[in-house]
KOLRO-792040 format. One record per atom (N, C-alpha, C, O): residue in three letters; x, y negated, z. Coordinates in pm, whole numbers, padded with zeros to 5 digits, always signed. Layout:
ALAXYZ ...
//
This chain:
UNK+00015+00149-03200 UNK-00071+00237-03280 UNK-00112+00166-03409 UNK-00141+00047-03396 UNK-00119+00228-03545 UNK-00114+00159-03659 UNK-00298+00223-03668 UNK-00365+00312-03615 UNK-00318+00101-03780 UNK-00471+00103-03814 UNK-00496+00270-03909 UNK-00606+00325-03918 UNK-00419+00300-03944 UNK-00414+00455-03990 UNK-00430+00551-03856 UNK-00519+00633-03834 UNK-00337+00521-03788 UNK-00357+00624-03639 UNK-00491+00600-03594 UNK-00548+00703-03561 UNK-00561+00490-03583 UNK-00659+00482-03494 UNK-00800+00536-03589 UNK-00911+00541-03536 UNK-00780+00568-03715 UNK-00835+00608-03776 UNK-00875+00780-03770 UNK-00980+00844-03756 UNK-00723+00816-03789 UNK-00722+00986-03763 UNK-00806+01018-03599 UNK-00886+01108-03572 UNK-00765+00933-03533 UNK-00788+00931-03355 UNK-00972+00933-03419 UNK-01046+01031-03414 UNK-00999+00828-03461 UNK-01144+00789-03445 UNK-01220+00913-03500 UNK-01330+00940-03453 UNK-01178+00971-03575 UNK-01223+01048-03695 UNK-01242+01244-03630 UNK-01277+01347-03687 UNK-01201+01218-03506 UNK-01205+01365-03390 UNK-01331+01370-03354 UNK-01398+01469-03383 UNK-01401+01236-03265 UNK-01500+01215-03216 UNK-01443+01152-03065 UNK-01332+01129-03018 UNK-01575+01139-03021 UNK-01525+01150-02876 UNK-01504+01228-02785 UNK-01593+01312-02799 UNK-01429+01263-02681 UNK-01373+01413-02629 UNK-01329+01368-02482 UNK-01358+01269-02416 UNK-01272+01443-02465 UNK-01199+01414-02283 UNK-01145+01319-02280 UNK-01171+01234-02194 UNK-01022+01298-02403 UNK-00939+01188-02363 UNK-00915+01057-02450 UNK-00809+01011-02493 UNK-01050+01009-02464 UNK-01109+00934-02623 UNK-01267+00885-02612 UNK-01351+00971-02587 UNK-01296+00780-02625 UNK-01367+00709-02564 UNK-01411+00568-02673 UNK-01336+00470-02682 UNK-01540+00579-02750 UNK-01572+00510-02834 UNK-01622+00367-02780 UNK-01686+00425-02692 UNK-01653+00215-02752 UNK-01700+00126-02798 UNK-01743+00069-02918 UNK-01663+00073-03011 UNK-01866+00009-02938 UNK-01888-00111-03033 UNK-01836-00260-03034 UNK-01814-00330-03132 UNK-01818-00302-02857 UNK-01759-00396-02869 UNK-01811-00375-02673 UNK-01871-00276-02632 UNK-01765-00502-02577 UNK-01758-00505-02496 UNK-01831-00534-02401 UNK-01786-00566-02291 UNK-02005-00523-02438 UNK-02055-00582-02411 UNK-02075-00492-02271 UNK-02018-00384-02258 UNK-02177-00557-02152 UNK-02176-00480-02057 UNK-02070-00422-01983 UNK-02078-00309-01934 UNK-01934-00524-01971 UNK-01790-00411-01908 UNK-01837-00350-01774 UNK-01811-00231-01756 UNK-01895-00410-01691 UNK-01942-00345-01572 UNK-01978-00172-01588 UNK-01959-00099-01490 UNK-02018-00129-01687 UNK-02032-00035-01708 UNK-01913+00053-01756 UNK-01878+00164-01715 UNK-01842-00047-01884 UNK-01749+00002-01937 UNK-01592+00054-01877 UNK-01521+00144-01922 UNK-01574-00008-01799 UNK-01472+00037-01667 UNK-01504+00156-01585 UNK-01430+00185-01491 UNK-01617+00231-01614 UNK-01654+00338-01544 UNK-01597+00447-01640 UNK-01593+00562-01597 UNK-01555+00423-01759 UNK-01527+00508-01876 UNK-01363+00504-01830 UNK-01309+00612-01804 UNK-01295+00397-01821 UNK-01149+00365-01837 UNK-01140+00432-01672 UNK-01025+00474-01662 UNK-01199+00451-01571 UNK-01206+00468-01479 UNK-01136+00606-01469 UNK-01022+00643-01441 UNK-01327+00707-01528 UNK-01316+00813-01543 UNK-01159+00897-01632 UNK-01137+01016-01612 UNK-01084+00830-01706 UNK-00951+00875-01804 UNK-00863+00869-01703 UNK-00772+00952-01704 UNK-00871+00781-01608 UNK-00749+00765-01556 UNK-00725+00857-01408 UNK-00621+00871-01343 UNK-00853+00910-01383 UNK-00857+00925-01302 UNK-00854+01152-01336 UNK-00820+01239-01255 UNK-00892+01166-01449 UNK-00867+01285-01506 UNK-00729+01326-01602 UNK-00627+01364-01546 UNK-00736+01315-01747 UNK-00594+01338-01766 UNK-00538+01214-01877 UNK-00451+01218-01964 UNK-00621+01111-01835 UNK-00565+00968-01932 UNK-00652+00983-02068 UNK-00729+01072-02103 UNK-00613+00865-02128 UNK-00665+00878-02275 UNK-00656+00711-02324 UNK-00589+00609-02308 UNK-00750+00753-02379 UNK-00789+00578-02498 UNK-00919+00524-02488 UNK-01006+00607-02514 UNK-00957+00415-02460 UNK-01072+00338-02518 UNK-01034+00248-02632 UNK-00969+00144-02627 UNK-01088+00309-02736 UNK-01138+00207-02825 UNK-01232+00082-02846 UNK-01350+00117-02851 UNK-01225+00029-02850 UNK-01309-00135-02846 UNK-01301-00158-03020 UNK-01199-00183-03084 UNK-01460-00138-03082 UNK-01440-00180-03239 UNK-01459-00065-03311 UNK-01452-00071-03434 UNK-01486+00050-03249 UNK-01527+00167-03308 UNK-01672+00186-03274 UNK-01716+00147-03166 UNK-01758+00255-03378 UNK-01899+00307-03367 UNK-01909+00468-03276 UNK-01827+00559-03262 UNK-02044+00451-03229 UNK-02037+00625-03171 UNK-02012+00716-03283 UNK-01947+00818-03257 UNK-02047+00700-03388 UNK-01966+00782-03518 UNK-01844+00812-03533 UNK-01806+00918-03582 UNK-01773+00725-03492 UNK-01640+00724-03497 UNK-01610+00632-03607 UNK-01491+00607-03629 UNK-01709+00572-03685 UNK-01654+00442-03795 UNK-01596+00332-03729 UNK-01641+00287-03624 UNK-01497+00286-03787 UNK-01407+00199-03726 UNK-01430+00099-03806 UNK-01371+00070-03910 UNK-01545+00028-03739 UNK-01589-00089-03785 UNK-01531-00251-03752 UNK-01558-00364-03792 UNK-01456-00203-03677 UNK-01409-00328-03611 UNK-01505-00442-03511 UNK-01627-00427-03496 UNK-01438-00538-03458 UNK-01522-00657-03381 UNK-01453-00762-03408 UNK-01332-00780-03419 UNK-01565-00847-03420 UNK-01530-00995-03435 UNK-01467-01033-03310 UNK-01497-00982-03202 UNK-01341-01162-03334 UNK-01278-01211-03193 UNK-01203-01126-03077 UNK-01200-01138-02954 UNK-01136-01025-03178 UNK-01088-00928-03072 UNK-01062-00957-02971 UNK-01104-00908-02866 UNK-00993-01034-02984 UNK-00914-01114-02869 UNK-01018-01140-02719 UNK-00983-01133-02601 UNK-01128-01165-02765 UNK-01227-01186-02671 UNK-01263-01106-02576 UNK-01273-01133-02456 UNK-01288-00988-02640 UNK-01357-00838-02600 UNK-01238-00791-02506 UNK-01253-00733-02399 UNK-01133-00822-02558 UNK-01005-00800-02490 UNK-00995-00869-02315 UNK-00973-00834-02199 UNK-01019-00951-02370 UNK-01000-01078-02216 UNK-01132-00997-02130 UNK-01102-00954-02019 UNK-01277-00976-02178 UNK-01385-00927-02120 UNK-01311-00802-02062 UNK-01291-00819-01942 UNK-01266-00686-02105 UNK-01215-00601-02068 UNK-01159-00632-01928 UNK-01200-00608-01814 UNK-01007-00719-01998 UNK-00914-00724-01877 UNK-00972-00741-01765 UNK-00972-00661-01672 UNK-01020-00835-01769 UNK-01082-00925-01630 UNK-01187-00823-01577 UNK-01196-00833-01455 UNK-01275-00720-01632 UNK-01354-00651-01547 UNK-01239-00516-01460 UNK-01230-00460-01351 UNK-01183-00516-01566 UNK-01045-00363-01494 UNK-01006-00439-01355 UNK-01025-00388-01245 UNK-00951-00565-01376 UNK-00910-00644-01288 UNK-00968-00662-01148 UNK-00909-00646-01041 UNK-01102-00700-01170 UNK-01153-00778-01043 UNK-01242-00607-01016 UNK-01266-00580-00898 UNK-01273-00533-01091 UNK-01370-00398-01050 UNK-01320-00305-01002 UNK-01379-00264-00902 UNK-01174-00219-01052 UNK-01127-00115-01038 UNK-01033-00124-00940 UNK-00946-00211-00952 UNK-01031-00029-00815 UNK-00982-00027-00734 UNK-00932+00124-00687 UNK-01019+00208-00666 UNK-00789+00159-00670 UNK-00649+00050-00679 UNK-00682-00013-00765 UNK-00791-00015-00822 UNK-00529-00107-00796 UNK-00520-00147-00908 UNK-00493-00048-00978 UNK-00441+00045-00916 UNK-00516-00026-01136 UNK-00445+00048-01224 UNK-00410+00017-01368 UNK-00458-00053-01457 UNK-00319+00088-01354 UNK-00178+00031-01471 UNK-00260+00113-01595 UNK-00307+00227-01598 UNK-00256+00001-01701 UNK-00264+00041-01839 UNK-00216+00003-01979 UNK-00208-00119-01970 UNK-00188+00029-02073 UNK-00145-00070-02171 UNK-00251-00059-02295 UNK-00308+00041-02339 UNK-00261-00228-02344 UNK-00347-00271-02427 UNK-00287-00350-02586 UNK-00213-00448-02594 UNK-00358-00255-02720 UNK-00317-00333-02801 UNK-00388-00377-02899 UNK-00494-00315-02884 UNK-00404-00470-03025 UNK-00505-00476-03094 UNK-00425-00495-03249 UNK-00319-00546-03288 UNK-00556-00411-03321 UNK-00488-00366-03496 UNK-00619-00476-03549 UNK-00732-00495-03504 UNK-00537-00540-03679 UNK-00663-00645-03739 UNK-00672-00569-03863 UNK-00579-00509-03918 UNK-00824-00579-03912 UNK-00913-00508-04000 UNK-00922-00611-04122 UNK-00949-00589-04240 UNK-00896-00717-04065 UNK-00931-00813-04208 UNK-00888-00985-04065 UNK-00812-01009-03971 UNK-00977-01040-04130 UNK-00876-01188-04059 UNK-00963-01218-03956 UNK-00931-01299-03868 UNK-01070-01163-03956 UNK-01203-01211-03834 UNK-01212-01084-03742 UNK-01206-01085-03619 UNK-01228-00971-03825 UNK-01198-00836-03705 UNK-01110-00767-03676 UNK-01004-00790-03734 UNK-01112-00696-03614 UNK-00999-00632-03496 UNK-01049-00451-03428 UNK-01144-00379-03456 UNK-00988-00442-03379 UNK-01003-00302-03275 UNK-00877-00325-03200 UNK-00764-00363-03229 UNK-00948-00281-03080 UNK-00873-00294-02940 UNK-00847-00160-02888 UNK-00930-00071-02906 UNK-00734-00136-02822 UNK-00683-00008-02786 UNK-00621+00001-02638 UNK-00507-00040-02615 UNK-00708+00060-02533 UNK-00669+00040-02389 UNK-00591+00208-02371 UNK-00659+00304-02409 UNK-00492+00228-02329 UNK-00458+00343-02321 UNK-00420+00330-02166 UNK-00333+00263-02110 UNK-00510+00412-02120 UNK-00521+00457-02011 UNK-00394+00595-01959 UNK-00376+00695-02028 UNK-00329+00572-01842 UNK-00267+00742-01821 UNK-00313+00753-01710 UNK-00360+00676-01626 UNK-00288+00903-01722 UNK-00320+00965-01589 UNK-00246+00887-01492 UNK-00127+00859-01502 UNK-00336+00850-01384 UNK-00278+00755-01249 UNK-00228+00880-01138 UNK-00253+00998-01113 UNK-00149+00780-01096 UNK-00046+00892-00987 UNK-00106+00767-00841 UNK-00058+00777-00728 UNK-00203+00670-00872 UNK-00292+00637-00767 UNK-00484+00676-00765 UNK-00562+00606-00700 UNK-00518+00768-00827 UNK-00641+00841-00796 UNK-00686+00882-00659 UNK-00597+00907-00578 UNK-00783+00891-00631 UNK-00886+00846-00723 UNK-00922+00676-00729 UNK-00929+00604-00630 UNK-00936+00642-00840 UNK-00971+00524-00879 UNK-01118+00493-00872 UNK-01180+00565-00950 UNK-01182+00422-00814 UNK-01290+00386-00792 UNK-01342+00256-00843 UNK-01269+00165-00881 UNK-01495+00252-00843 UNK-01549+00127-00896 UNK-01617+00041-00760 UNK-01710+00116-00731 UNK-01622-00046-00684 UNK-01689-00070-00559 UNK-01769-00162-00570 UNK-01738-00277-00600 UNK-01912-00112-00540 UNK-02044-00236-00579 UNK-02095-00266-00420 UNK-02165-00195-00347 UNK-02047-00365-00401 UNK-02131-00410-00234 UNK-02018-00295-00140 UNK-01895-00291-00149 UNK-02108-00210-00053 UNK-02007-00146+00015 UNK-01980+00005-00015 UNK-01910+00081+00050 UNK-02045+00029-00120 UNK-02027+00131-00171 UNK-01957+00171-00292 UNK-01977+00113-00398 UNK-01848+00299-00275 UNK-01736+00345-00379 UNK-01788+00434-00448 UNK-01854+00525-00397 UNK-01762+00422-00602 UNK-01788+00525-00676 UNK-01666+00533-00787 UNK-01640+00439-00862 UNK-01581+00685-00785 UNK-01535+00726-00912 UNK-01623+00824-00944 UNK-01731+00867-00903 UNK-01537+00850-01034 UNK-01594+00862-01211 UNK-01480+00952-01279 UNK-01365+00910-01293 UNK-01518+01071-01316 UNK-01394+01136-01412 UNK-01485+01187-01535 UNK-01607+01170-01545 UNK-01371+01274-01655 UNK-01411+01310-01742 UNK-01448+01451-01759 UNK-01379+01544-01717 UNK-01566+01466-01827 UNK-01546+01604-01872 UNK-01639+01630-02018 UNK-01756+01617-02056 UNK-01543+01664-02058 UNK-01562+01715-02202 UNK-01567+01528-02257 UNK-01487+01439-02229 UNK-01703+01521-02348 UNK-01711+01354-02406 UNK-01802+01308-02350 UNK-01898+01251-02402 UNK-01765+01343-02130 UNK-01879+01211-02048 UNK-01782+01206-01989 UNK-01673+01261-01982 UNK-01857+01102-01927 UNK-01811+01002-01746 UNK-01898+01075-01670 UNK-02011+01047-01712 UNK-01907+01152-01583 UNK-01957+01152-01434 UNK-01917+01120-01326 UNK-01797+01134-01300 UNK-02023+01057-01217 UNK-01986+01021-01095 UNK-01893+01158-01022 UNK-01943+01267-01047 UNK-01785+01160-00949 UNK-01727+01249-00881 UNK-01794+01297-00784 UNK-01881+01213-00764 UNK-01807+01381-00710 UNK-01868+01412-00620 UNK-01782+01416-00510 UNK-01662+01417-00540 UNK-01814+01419-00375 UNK-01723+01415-00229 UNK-01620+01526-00245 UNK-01506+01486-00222 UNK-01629+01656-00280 UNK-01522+01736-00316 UNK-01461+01708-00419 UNK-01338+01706-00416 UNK-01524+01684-00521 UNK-01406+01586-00636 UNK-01297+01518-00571 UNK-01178+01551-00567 UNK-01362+01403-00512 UNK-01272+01296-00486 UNK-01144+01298-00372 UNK-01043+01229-00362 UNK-01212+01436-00273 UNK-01107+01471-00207 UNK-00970+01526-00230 UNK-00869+01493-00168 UNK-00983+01664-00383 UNK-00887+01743-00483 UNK-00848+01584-00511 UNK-00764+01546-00429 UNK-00874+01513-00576 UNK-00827+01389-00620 UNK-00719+01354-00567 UNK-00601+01351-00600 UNK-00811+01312-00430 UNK-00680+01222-00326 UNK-00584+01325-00281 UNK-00484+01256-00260 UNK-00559+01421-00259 UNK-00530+01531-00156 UNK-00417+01581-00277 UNK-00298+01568-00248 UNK-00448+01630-00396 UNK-00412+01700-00524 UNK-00266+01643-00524 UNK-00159+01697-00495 UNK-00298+01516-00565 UNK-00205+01385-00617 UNK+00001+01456-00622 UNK+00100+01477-00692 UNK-00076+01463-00437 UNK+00092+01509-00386 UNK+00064+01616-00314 UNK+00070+01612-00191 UNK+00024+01749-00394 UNK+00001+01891-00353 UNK+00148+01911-00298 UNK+00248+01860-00349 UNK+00146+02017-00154 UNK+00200+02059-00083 UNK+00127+02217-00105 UNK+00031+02268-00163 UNK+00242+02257-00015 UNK+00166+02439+00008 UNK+00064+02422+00097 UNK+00106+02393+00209 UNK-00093+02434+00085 UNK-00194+02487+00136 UNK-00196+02557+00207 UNK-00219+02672+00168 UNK-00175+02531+00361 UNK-00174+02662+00490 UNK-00343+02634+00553 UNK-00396+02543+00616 UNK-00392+02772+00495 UNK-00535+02761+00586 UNK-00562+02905+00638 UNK-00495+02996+00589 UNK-00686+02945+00766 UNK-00675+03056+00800 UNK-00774+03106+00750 UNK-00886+03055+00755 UNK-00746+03221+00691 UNK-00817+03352+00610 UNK-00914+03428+00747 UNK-00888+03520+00824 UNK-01045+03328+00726 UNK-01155+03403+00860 UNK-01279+03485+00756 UNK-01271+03534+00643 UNK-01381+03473+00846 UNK-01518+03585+00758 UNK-01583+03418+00698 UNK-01680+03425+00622 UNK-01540+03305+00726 UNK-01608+03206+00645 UNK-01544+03264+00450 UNK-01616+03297+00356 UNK-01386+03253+00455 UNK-01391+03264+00326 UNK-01368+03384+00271 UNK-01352+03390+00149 UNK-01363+03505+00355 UNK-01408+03664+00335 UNK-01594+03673+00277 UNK-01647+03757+00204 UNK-01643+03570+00334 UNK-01836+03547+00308 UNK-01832+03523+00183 UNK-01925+03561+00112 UNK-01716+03451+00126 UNK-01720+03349+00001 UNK-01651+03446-00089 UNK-01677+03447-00209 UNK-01578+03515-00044 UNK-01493+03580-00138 UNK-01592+03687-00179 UNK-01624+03694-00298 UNK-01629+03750-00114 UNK-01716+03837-00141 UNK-01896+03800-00229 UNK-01967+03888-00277 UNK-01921+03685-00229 UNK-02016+03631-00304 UNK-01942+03620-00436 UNK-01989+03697-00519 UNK-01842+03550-00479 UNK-01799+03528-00576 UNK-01756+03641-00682 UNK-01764+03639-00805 UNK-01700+03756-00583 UNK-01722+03858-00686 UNK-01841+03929-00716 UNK-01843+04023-00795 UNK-01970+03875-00635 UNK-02107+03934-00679 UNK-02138+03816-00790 UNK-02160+03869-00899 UNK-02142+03754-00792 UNK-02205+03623-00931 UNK-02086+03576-00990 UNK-02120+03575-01109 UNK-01976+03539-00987 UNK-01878+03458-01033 UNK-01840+03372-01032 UNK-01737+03340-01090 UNK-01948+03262-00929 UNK-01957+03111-00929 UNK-02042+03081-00821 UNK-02132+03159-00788 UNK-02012+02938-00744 UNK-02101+02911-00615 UNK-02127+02771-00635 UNK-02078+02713-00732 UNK-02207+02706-00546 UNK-02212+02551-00558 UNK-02184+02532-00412 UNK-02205+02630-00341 UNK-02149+02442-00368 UNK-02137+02426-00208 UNK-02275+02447-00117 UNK-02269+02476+00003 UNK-02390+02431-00183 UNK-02520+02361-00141 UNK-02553+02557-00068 UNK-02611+02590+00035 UNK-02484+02652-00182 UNK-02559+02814-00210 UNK-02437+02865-00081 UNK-02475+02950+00000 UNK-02296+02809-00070 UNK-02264+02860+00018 UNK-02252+02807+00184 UNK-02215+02859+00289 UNK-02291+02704+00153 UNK-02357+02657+00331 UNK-02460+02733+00348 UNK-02469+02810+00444 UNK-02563+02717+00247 UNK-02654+02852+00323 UNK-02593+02994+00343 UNK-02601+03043+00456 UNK-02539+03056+00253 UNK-02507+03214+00252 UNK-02442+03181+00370 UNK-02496+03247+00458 UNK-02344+03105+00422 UNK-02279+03127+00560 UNK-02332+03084+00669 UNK-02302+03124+00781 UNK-02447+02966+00633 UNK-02447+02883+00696 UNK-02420+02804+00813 UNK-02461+02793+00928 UNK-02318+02744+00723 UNK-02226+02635+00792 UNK-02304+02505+00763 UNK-02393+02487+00680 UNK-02258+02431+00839 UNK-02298+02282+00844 UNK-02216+02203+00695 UNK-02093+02205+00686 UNK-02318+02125+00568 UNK-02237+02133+00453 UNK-02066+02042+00450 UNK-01978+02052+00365 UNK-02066+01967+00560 UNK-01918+01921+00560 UNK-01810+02058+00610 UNK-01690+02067+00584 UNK-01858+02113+00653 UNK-01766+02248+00763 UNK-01740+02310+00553 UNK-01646+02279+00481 UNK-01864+02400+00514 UNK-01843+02427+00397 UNK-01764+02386+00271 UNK-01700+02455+00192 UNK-01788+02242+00274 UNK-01690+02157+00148 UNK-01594+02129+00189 UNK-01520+02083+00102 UNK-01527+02137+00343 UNK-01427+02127+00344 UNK-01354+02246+00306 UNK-01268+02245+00218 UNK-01391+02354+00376 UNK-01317+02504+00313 UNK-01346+02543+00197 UNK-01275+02632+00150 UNK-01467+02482+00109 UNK-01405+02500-00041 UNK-01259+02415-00061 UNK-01143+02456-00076 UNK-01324+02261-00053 UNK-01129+02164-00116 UNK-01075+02235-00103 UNK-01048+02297-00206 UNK-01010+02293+00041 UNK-00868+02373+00089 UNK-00865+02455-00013 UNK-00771+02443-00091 UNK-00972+02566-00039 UNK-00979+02698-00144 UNK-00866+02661-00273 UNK-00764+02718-00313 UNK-00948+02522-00319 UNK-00895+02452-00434 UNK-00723+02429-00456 UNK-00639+02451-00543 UNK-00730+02376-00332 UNK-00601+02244-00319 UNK-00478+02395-00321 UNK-00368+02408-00375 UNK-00549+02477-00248 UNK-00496+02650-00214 UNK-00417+02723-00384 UNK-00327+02805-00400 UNK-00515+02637-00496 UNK-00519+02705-00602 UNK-00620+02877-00620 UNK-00635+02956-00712 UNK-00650+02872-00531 UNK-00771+02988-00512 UNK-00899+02982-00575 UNK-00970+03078-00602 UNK-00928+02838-00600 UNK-01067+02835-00638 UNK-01056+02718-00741 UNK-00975+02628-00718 UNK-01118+02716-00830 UNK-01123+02601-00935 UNK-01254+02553-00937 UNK-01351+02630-00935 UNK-01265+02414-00940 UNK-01361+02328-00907 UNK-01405+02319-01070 UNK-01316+02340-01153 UNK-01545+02286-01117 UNK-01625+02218-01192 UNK-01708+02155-01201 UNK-01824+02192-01188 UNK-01665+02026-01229 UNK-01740+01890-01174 UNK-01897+01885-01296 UNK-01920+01882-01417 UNK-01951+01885-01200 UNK-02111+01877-01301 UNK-02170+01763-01279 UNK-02112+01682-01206 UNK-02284+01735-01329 UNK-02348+01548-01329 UNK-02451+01595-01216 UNK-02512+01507-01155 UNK-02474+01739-01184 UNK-02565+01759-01082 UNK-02516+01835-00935 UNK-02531+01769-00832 UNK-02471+01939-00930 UNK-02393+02040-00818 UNK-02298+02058-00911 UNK-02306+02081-01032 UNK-02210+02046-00842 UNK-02058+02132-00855 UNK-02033+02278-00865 UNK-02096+02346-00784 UNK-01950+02344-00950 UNK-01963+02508-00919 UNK-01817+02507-00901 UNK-01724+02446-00954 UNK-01833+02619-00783 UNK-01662+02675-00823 UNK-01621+02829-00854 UNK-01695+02914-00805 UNK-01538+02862-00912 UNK-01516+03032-00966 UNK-01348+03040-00953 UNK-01264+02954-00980 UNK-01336+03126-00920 UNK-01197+03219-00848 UNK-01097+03141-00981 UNK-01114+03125-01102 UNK-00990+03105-00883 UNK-00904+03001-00996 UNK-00836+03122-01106 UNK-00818+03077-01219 UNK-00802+03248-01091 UNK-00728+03322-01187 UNK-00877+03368-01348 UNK-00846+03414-01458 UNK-00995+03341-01311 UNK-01073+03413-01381 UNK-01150+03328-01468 UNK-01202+03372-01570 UNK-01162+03162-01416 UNK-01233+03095-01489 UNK-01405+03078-01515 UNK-01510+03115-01463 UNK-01382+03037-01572 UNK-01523+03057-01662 UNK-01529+03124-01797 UNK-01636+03134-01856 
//
């Protein structure tokens, strides 16, 4: 990528698949970003760009670079494959360019002590995934045909959805009430089914009939 490209790139904002730094400080955090791309439909971190999108560069690219590697390395789990390059601004600064793709090992997780957390994108954030996220995730990867049985659990659901347009798992364990693992599991299936389309929120999840959207 030439220092012109990363310019036009910078000059969008940040978005789904585009991802600003100042420099590297804090990677523990910053791997939750490279996380979230790879684990949705890929993209770029920039290292050396402002939240503006001014491409200000960083001193010691090279540095910020190594900080990077080594947190992707020892944090992100699988491993995951990315490629990294760096454009010089003048003889002391730099911008760094991690291009993330969509992983065909998702979901990719971050693991602190004994607990896993991914992370995907939507719109220009990172949110934590939620348990039905991460299942479409794992499950999605290597979609097969979806054989599930058509009972009054998702006749209950079908029929809510064309009264409002949208459910959260939390609204349809009660309306049926099912126990909420019995429920999130027969949403995924809905999903994985192509019946229902998931939208990952930073709070409840909604889902709405996959042909109609939002």
């Amino acid at each position: 990528m030439t220092l012109q490209e990363i310019r036009i790139l910078a000059s969008k904002g940040e978005g789904l698949k585009i991802e600003f730094k100042k420099k590297a400080a804090h990677p523990e955090k910053i791997v939750r970003e490279v996380i979230a791309l790879a684990n949705t439909v890929g993209g770029n971190l920039l290292i050396g760009v402002d939240d503006d999108g001014t491409v200000s560069g960083q001193r010691f690219i090279e540095e910020e670079i190594f900080v990077m590697e080594k947190a992707i390395q020892e944090l992100i789990f699988p491993t995951l494959e990315y490629e990294v390059s760096s454009i010089k601004l003048s003889e002391k600064k730099g911008v760094a360019v991690f291009k993330i793709p969509m992983s065909n090992q998702r979901p990719h997780y971050l693991k602190e002590k004994e607990r896993k957390q991914a992370f995907i994108r939507v719109a220009d954030r990172s949110i934590q995934a939620s348990r039905e996220v991460w299942e479409v995730l794992r499950r999605g990867k290597n979609q097969r045909d979806t054989v599930f049985t058509y009972s009054w659990k998702e006749e209950l659901l079908m029929k809510a959805m064309e009264d409002t347009g949208k459910i959260t798992l939390k609204e349809y364990a009660k309306l049926a009430k099912l126990p909420k693992f019995i429920a999130s599991k027969t949403l995924v299936r809905l999903v994985l089914a192509n019946v229902l389309q998931i939208h990952p929120q930073e709070a409840d999840d909604f889902f709405t009939l996959k042909e109609t959207g939002v």
